[in-house]
N, C-alpha and C positions, 0 to 999 in steps of 0.2 A: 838790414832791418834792425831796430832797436830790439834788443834783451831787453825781453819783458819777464814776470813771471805772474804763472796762470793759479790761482785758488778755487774758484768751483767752475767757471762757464766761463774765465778769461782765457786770453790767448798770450803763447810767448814763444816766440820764434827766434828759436837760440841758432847753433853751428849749424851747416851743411854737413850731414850722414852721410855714407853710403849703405846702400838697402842691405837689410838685416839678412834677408834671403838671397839668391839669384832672381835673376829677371825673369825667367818664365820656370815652366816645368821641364821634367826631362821624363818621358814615358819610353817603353821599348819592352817586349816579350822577354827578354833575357831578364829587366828587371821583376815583371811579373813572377818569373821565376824563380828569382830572387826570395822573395817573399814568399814564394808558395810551400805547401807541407814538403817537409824534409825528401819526400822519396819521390816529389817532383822537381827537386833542384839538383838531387845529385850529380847529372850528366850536365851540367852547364858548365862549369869550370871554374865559378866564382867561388873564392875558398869562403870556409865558415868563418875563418878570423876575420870578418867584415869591418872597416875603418869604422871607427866610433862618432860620438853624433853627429857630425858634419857629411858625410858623404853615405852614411847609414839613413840619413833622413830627407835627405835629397831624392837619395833611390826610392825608396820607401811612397812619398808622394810623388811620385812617379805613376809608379804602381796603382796608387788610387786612382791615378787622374784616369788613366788607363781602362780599372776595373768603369770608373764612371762612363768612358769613352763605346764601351763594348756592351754594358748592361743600363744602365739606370736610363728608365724609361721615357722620363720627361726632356724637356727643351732645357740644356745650360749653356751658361755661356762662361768662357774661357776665365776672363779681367776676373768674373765674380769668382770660380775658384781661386785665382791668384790672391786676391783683396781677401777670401776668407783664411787662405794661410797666416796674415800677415795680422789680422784681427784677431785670429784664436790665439797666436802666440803670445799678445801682449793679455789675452783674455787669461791665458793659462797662469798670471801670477794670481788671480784672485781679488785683485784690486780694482775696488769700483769707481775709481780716480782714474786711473790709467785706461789708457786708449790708443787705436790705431785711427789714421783719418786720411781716406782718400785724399788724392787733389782736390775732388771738387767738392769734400766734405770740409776739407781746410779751409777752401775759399769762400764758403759760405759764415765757418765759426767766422773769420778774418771780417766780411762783411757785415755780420749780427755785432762785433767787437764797434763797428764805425757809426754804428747807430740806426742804420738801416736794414730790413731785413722783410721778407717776404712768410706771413704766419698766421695764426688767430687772433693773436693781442693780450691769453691769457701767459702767468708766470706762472711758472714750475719750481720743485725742489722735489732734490732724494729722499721718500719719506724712510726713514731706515728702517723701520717697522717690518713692513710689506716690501720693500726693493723697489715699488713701484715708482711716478713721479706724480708727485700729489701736486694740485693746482693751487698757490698760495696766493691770488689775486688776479681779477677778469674785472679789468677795467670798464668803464661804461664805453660803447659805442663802437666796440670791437668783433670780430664776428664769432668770438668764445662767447661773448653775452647774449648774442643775437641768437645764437645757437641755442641759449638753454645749460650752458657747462657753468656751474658753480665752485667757488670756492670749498676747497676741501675734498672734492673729487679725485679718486684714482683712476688713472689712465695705466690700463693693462694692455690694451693690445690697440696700435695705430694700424688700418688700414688692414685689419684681420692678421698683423705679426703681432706677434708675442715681445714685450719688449722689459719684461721684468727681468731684474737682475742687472739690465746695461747701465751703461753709465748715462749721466744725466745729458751730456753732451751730446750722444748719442739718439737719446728719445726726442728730443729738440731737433734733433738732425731729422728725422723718419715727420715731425710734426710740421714742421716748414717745408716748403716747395714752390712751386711757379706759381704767379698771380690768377687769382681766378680759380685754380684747380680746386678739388676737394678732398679733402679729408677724412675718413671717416676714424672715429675714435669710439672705442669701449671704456665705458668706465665704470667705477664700484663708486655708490653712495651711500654714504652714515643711512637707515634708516631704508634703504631701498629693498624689498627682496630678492632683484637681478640683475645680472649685469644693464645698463644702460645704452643707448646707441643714439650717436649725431654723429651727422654730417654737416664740416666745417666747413664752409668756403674763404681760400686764403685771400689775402689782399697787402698789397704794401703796405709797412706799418712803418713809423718814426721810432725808435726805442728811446719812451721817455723815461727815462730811467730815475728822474727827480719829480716830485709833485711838493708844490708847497701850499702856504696858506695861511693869513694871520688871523687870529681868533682873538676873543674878548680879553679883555686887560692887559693887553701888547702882551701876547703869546705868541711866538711863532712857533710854527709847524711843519716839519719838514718831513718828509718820507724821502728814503733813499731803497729802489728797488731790487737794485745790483749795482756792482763796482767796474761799468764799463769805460772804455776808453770816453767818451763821452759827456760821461757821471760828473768829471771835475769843473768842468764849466757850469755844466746845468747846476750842480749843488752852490759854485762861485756864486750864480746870478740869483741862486733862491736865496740864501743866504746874504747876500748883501741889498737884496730886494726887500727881506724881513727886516734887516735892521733901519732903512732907510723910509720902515713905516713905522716907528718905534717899538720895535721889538724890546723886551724887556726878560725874556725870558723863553726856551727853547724846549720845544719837546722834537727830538728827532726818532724817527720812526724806522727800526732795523727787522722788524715782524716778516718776514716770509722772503727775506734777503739770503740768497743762496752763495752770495759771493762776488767774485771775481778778480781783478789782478789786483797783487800787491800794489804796483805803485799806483792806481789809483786810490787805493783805501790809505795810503800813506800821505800822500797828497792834500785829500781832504783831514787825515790827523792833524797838519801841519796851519789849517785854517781855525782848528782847535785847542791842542791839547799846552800845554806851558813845555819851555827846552826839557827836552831828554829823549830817551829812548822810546819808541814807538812799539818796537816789535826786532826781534832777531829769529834766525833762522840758522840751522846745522845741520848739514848734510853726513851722507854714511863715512864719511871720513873725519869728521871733529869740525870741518872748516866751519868759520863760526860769517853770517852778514849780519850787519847792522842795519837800522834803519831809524834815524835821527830826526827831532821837531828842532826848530832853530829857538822856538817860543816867540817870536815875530805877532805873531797872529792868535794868540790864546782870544777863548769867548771870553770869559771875563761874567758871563754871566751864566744865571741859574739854568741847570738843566736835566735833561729826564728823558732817559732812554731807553724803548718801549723796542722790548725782544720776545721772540719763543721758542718754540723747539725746530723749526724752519729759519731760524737764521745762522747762517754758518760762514765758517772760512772768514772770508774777509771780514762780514761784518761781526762775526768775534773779535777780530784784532782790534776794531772800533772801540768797542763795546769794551773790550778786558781792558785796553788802554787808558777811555774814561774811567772805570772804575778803578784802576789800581791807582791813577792818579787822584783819584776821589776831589773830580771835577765834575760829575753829573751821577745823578740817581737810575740803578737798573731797572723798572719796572716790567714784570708777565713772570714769562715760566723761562726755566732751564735751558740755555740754549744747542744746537744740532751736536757738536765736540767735532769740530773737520779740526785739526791740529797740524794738517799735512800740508808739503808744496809739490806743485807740481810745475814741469815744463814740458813746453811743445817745442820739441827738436824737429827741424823741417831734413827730409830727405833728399837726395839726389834728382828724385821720379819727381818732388812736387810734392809728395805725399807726405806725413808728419807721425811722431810717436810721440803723446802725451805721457809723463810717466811722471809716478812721486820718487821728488828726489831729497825732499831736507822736511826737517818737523821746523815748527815754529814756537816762538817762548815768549810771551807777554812778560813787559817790563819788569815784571815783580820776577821771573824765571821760571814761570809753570807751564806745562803743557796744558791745553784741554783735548785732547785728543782723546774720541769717545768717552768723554766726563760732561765737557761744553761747561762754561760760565754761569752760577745761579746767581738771579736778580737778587737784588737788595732791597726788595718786595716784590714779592711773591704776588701773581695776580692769574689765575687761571682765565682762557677767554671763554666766556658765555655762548657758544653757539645758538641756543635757542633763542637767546635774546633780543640777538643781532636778526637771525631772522624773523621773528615778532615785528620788530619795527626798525631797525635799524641800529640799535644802543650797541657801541663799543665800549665794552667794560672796562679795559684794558687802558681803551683811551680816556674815560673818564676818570680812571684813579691817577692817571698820568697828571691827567690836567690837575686834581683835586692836588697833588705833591709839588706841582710844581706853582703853584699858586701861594701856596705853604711855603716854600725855598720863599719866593717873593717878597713875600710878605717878612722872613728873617730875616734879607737882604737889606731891606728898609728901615726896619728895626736898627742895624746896626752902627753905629756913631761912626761918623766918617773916618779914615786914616790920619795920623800927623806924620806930615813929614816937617824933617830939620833941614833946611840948607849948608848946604857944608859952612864949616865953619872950626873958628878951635874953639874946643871943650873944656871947661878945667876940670881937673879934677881931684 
């Protein structure tokens, strides 16, 4: 399988591991023992100089699995203790990037990656605020609308779990399920006095992951949702759809874009930006990767690029590459600061550890890692306004700036060129 790498809800399936732990538990009364107050282990024979972490913590959950075996009152089951050793250890770095993922939680991100996926239909992101994952777009005709779930909503607990603090991969995982079933989701709203409650019914969805549209005075308009395996086409076909209605000028839409893999987001640079350098990355050893525009494919025209504090990862490297090449304008607020990479190393069992492995550096050589990219106008969005009637503030000054670039454009006396030739001089 192709090395990919993953930025916020991509997938990338690097080497074959073998599993971090052993394959099952090891339980037994002598281990019990083991573990128990000092003047119930003395007659065992196991000396105090106990081997250090490796077979110290083998026994150790043993013991647990044990006490669980002998005491704890409810119904468990075996796999799920297994899966939770193996998710708390990667839990235990603190990193709300990193992750453990079943088999069949892999084969599902691997699935959601291909464009197809089983869900409500609304989009998520890490709000960092609150831990929670705030909904940054519920498309019309999907059953998050049908439902009643609004943009800007927090989702605290799926199906009465508690899911704050996981990673976003994760609450997507718990959110998605079998055709038909349902969902029930808790959520916090701006202006609500309590928690809220729906029930979702899922359904096959397509991940349209592009939306476009030409507006007045050959504007196009493109929204990019995330940077899926899928993305590069869809954005191919809007993008060359817009220009072949006379596109004159580009507003692309990065607003509630969570991320996804680098090579897709490089991909689409490479449809934009003039030759050079895209993006590099360093991992904990100095090693430095590159990621190069050949300039084949520069827009050549005006543009405006509308972000907030929900666009991350990937569509920062977008976003910081237009601007540092000062080929389009940034329009809204400050954007998420994800500066990190991550990869999904696949296991022996099937099963995968997403983990960050390298920072990232925008052309110019700066991190945004929790700073994130301020626009180059400043535009807060209007919630009340939007809900009033519909008005996107955001969009409208977008539009208002890039009409303005237009109109410079026009203004400007055409190029001369010389044919080669000899010069005197």
């Amino acid at each position: 399988m192709n090395d990919k790498r993953s930025l916020a809800g991509g997938i990338v399936i690097g080497v074959v591991l073998t599993l971090l732990l052993g394959s099952g538990f090891f339980a037994g009364r002598t281990l019990y023992q083991a573990f128990a107050p000092k003047n119930a282990a003395d007659n065992t024979g196991i000396s105090s100089n106990a081997p250090a972490f490796g077979s110290n913590t083998v026994q150790k959950i043993g013991v647990l699995e044990e006490l669980i075996e002998d005491y704890y009152l409810e119904e468990w089951d075996k796999q799920d203790l297994e899966e939770g050793v193996y998710k708390g250890l990667v839990e235990a770095l603190e990193d709300p990037y990193s992750a453990y993922y079943s088999e069949a939680e892999l084969a599902e991100l691997q699935r959601r990656n291909q464009g197809i996926y089983y869900g409500i239909g609304a989009r998520v992101s890490l709000d960092a605020d609150t831990g929670f994952a705030r909904i940054t777009d519920v498309p019309d005709h999907t059953p998050a609308q049908e439902a009643g779930l609004l943009e800007g909503d927090l989702i605290c607990q799926v199906d009465n779990k508690d899911v704050t603090g996981m990673d976003l991969s994760s609450i997507v995982a718990e959110v998605k399920g079998e055709e038909g079933t349902i969902v029930h989701l808790t959520v916090i709203r701006d202006g609500e006095n309590d928690y809220l409650e729906f029930d979702v019914k899922r359904c096959k969805l397509d991940d349209e992951t592009v939306t476009y549209e030409m507006k007045e005075d050959g504007i196009g308009y493109i929204q990019i949702q995330e940077f899926d395996d899928v993305t590069v086409d869809q954005f191919t076909d809007a993008l060359a759809t817009c220009r072949g209605q006379g596109m004159c000028g580009l507003i692309l839409d990065l607003r509630g874009n969570p991320g996804g893999n680098l090579t897709t987001v490089c991909e689409i640079a490479r449809m934009l930006l003039p030759e050079g350098l895209i993006v590099y990355t360093e991992d904990k050893n100095g090693n430095r990767e590159e990621y190069f525009c050949d300039g084949q494919h520069p827009l050549n025209l005006p543009l405006v690029v509308l972000v907030d504090r929900n666009s991350a990862s990937a569509s920062e490297i977008l976003a910081g590459a237009i601007q540092d090449y000062q080929i389009g304008t940034l329009v809204g607020t400050t954007t998420f600061g994800k500066g990190v990479v991550q990869r999904i190393m696949r296991l022996s069992d099937g099963s995968a550890v997403k983990l960050t492995v390298s920072r990232y550096y925008m052309p110019n050589g700066h991190n945004i890692h929790q700073i994130g990219i301020e626009p180059d106008l400043e535009v807060p969005f209007d919630p009340e306004l939007y809900r009033e009637d519909g008005t996107d503030n955001q969009l409208n000054r977008a539009l208002e700036v890039l009409k303005e670039k237009m109109e410079d454009s026009r203004a400007k006396p055409p190029a001369l060129f010389l044919e080669d030739q000899d010069v005197a001089q």
